[in-house]
C-alpha positions as CSV (number, residue, x, y, z in Angstrom):
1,X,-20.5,19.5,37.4
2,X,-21.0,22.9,38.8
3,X,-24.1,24.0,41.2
4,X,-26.1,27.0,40.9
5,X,-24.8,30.3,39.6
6,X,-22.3,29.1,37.0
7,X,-23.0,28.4,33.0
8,X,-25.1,26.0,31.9
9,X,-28.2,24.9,33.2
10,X,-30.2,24.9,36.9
11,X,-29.2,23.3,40.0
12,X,-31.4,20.9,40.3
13,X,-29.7,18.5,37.7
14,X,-26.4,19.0,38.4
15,X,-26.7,18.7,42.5
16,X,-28.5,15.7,41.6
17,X,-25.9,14.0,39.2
18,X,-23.3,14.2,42.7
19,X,-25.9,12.9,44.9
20,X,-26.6,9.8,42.7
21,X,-23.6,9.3,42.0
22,X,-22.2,9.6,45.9
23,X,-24.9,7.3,46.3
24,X,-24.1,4.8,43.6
25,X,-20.4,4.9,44.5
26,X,-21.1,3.9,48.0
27,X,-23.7,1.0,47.0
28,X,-20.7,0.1,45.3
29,X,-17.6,0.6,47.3
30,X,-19.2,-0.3,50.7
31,X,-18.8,-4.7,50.3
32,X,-14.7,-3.5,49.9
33,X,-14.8,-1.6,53.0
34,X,-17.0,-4.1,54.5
35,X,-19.4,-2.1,55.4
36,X,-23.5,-2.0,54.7
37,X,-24.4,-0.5,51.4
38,X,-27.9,-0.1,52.1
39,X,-27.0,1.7,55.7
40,X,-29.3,5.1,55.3
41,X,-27.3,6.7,57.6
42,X,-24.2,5.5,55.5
43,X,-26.0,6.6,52.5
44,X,-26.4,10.5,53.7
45,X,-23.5,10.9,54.9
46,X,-21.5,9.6,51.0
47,X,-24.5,12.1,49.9
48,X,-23.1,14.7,51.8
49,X,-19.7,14.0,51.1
50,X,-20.4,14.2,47.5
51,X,-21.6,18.1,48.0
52,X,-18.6,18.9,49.9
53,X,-15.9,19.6,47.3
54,X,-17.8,22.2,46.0
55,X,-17.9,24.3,49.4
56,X,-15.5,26.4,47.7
57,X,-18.4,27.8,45.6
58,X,-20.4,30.4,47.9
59,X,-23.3,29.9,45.2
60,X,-23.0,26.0,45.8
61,X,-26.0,24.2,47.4
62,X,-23.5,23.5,49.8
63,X,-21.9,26.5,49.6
64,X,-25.3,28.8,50.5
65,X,-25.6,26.5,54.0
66,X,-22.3,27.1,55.2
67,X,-21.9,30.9,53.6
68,X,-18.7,31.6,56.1
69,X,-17.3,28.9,55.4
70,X,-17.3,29.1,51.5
71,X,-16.8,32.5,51.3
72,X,-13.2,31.9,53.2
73,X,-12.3,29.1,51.1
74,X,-13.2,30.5,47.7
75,X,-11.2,33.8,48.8
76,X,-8.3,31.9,49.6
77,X,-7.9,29.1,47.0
78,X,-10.8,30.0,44.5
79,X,-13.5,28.0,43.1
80,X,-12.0,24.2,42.3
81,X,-8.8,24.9,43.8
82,X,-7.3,22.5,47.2
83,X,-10.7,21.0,47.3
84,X,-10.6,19.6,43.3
85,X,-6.9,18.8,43.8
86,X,-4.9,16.2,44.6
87,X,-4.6,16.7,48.4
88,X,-7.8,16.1,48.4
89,X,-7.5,13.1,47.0
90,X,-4.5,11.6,49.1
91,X,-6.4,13.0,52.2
92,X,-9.8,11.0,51.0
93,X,-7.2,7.9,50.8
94,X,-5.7,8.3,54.0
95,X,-8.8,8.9,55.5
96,X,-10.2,5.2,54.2
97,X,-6.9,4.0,55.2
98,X,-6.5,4.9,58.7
99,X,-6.8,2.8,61.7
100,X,-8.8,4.1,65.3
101,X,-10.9,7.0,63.4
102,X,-14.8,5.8,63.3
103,X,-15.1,4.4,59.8
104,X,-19.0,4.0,59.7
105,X,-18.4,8.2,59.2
106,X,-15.3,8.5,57.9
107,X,-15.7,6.4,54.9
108,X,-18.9,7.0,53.5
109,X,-17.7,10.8,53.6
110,X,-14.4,10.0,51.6
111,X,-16.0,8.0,48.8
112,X,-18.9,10.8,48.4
113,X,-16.5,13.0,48.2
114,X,-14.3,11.1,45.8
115,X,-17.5,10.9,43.3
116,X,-17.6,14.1,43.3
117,X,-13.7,14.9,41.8
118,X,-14.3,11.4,39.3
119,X,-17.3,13.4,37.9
120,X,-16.2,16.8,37.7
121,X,-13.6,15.1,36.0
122,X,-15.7,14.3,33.1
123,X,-16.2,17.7,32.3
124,X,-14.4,20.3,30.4
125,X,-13.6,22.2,33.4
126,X,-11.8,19.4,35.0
127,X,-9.7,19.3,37.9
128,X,-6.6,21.3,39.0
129,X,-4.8,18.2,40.2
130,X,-1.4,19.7,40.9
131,X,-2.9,22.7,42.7
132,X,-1.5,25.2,43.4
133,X,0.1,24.8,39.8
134,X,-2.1,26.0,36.7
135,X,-3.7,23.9,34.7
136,X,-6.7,21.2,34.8
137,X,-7.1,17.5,34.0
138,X,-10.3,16.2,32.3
139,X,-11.9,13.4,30.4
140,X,-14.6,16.1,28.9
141,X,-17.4,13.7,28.2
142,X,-20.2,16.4,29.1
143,X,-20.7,19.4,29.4
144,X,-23.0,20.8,32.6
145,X,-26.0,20.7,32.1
146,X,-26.3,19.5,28.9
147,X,-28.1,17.1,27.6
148,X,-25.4,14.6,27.3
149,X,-24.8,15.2,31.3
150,X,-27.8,12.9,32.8
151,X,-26.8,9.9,29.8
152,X,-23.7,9.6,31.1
153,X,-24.2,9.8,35.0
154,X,-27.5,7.0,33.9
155,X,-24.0,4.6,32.3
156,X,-22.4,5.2,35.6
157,X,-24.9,4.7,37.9
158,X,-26.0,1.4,35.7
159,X,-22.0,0.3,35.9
160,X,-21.6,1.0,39.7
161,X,-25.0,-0.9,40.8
162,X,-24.8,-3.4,38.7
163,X,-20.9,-4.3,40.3
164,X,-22.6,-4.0,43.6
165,X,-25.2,-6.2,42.8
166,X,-22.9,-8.8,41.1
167,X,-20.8,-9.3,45.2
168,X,-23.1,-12.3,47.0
169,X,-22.3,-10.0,50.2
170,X,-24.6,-7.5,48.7
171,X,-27.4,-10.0,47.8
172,X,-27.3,-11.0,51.2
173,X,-28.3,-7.4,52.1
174,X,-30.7,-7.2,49.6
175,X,-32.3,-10.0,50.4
176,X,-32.4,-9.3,54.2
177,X,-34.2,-6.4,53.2
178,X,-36.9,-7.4,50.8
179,X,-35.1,-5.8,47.6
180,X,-34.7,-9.4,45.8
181,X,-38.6,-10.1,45.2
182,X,-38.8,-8.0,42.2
183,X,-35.4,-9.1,40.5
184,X,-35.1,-12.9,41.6
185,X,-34.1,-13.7,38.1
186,X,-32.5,-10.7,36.6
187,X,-30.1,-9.3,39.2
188,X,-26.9,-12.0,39.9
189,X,-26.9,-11.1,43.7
190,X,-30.4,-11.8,43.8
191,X,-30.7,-15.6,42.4
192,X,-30.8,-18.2,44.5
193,X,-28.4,-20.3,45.1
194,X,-28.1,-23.7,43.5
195,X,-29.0,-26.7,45.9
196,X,-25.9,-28.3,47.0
197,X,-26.1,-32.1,45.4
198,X,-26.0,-34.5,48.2
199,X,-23.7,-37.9,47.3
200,X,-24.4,-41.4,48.7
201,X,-21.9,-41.9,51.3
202,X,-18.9,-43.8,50.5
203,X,-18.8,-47.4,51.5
204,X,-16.6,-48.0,54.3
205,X,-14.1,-50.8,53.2
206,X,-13.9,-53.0,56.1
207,X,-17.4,-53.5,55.6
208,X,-17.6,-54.2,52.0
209,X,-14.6,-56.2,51.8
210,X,-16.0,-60.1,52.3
211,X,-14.8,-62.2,55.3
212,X,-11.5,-63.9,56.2
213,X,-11.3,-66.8,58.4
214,X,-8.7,-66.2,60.9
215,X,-5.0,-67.9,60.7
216,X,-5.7,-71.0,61.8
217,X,-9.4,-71.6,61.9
218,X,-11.0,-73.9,59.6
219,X,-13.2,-72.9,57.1
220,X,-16.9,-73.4,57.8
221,X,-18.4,-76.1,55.9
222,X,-15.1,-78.1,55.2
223,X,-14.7,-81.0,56.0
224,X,-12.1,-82.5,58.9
């Protein structure tokens, strides 16, 4: 899903299918990391990550804010090149993986930026996976900017917060902040609880078992 400046439609769309769908992928991926999904700062930065694979494009949203940058990279590897590949992908992994780096930044980052080669996948352009080989890998479901584009980033988005809102963790959250009022009964996460059913205590045997005269003793009542 291209930016501005390639075939098929204006920006606005496309930067915005990445966005949501960085977004959504974090809502989603954030009770496995065991982090907040509902972090805003989290939440920009898997935004951000989804814009950066396209830095390669100088005509990129992301692309036109970092012009030196893109400019070097598209030069040297070309539009959809290491940054689509599957480097990119083991270095997301590794990334998540890693022990000591600072994971409330780190991770959010990687699964933006993970989005962002899973929906350019979905295109006919695909991805060249085995860069610096030719050839591309694709699931061509849409085409940029077409119409079918924003019906199948709406299925995504529907199957990714619907996940997320299936984990208790992520009720929790919800809860916490006010996001369960509207949706008490139709979101999973969202419903309360069932009352735990409280059982009569057990009898304790000694007690219920009936008395014993001793060895020895004589009944009471009985007669000598």
């Amino acid at each position: 899903m291209p930016f501005a400046g390639t075939a098929g439609g204006g920006a606005g769309m496309m930067a915005g299918s990445h966005v949501a769908l960085g977004a959504a992928a974090w809502v989603a991926a954030a009770p496995l990391l065991g982090a907040s999904s509902l972090s805003p700062v989290a939440l920009g930065l898997a935004v951000t990550g989804s814009l950066l694979p396209d830095l390669d494009h100088p005509k990129s949203w992301m692309g036109k804010r970092l012009r030196p940058v893109s400019h070097l990279l598209s030069a040297v590897f070309g539009h959809r090149g290491v940054t689509h590949s599957l480097l990119a992908v083991v270095a997301c992994t590794a990334l998540l993986l890693r022990q000591g780096l600072p994971r409330e930044v780190v991770a959010p980052l990687a699964v933006g930026y993970l989005s962002h080669l899973a929906a350019d996948l979905l295109t006919p352009g695909g991805l060249r996976l085995a860069w610096p080989f030719r050839g591309t890998w694709a699931l061509p479901l849409c085409r940029t900017g077409s119409p079918m584009e924003p019906l199948v980033v709406a299925a995504l988005l529907c199957g990714a917060g619907w996940n997320a809102l299936s984990r208790p963790e992520v009720g929790n959250a919800w809860r916490d902040a006010g996001l369960c009022r509207a949706w008490s009964g139709g979101v999973p996460a969202c419903r309360p609880a069932p009352a735990a059913v409280r059982r009569p205590p057990s009898p304790n045997p000694r007690l219920a078992a009936p008395l014993r005269p001793a060895q020895g003793a004589t009944p009471t009542g009985t007669a000598l």
